[in-house]
N, C-alpha and C positions, 0 to 999 in steps of 0.2 A: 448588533447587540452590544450594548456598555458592559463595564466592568459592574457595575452595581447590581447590574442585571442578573448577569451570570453569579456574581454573588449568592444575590436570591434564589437561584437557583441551585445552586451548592446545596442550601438548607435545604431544598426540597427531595433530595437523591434518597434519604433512607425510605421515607413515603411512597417515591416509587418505586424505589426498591421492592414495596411490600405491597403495591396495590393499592395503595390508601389517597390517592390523588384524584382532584375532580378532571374534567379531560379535557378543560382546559389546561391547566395545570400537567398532567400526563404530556401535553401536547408541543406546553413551550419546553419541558425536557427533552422531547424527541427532537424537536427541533435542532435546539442549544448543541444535542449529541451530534448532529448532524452539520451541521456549519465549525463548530469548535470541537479540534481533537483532541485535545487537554480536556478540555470537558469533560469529555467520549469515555478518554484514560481514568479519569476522576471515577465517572460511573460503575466499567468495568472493574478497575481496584476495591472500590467498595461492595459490589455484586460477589469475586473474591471472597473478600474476607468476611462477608455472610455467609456466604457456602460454605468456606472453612469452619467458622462457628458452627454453623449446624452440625458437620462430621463429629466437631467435640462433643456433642450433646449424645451422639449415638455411642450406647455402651459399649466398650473392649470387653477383646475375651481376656479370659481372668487365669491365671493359672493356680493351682488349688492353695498356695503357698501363698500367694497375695489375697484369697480369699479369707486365709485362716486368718492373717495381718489386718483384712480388714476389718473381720469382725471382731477383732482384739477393740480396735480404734473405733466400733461400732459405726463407719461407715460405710456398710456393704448397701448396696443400692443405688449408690450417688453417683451421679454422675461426674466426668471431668470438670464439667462446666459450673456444679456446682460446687465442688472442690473449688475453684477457683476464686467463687465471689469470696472465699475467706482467706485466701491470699494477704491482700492490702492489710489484715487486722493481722495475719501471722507475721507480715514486715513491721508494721506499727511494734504490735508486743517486743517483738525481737530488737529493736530501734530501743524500746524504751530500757528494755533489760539491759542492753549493752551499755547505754549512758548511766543508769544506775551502777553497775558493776567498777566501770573504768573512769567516775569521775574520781571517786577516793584518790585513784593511782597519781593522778592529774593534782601536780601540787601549785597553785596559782601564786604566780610571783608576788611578793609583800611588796604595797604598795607606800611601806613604812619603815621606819627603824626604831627597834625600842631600846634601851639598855640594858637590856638582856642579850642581845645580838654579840654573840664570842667575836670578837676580831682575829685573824689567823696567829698559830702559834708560833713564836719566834724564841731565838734564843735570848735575846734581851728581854728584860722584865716590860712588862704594861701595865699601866695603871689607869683606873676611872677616877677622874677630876669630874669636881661638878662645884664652879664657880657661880657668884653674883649676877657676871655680865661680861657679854663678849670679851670689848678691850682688855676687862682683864686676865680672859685668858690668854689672849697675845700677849699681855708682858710675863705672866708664867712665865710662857712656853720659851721666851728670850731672855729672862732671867734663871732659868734654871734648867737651860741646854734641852730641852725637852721637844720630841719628832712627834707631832700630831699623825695616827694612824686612824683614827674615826673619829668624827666629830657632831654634838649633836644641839646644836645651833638653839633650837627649840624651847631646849631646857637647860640649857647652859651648861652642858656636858660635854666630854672627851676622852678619849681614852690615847694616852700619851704613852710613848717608849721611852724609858729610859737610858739613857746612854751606857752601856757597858764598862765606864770606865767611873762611871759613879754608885755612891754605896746606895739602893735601893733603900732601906731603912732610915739613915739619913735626910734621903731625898724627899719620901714621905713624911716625916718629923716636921722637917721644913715647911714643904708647903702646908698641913696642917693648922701651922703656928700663921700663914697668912689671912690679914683681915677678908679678904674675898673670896676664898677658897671655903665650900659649904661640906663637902667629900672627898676622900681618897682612900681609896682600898685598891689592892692588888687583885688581877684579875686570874 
């Protein structure tokens, strides 16, 4: 017997399982069971955990404290097994509540920078420049000793340090007065 065979035959285990097989069919299982032990193994594990199912379906005894509990929950009657089919939707609900709850928490990295974004605080002053075009903010920033600490290419913005040993007000004055320079305020 091939693999395909036996395949087929897989599919047909719960059917005998339960008697629902023409005998023909009854027959090439008996066989299958009989020449292949993995098969055999196959049958029996699922004959198994049929029999176990069934055990759940017969009611436990109850003790009067889980009685009272269950008819709070108004399911006194039910069995395990139907307790169970609602399992999957108590994980789903509980799945679903949990991602509603902790996506808030969940801060998703910005995949941006705007000019709002504070640069860290330093003991030297910072300033937000916001120039014409590139180039010119590279001769700024070499004409007027200035350390680029974020920059924002986009919009022809930066936010520069100024040197410690220059007068902030000053240095703002200045650049103001240059022709490509559109902003400067202190941060």
């Amino acid at each position: 017997m091939n693999a395909d065979s036996l395949q087929a035959l897989t599919l047909l285990i719960p059917d005998y399982l339960g008697g629902h097989l023409s005998e023909a069919d009854r027959e090439a299982v008996e066989a299958a069971m009989r020449e292949h032990q993995e098969f055999r193994q196959q049958v029996e594990w699922e004959r198994d955990l049929r029999n176990a199912i069934r055990r759940t379906d017969e009611p436990l005894e109850q003790r009067p404290d889980q009685l009272a509990f269950e008819r709070t929950l108004n399911v006194t009657g039910s069995t395990p097994r139907r307790r169970m089919r609602a399992l999957p939707v108590g994980i789903a609900a509980a799945l679903v509540a949990g991602v509603i709850f902790t996506y808030p928490l969940t801060k998703p990295t910005p995949q941006f920078e705007t000019l709002t974004d504070q640069p860290a605080v330093t003991a030297e002053p910072i300033i937000r420049l916001a120039v014409t075009g590139n180039s010119d903010m590279q001769q700024l920033l070499e004409r007027y000793d200035l350390e680029l600490v974020t920059s924002y290419p986009d919009v022809g913005a930066a936010d520069v340090r100024v040197p410690a040993s220059e007068d902030l007000t000053q240095t703002m004055n200045a650049l103001r007065k240059e022709p490509a320079v559109r902003f400067v305020e202190t941060l």
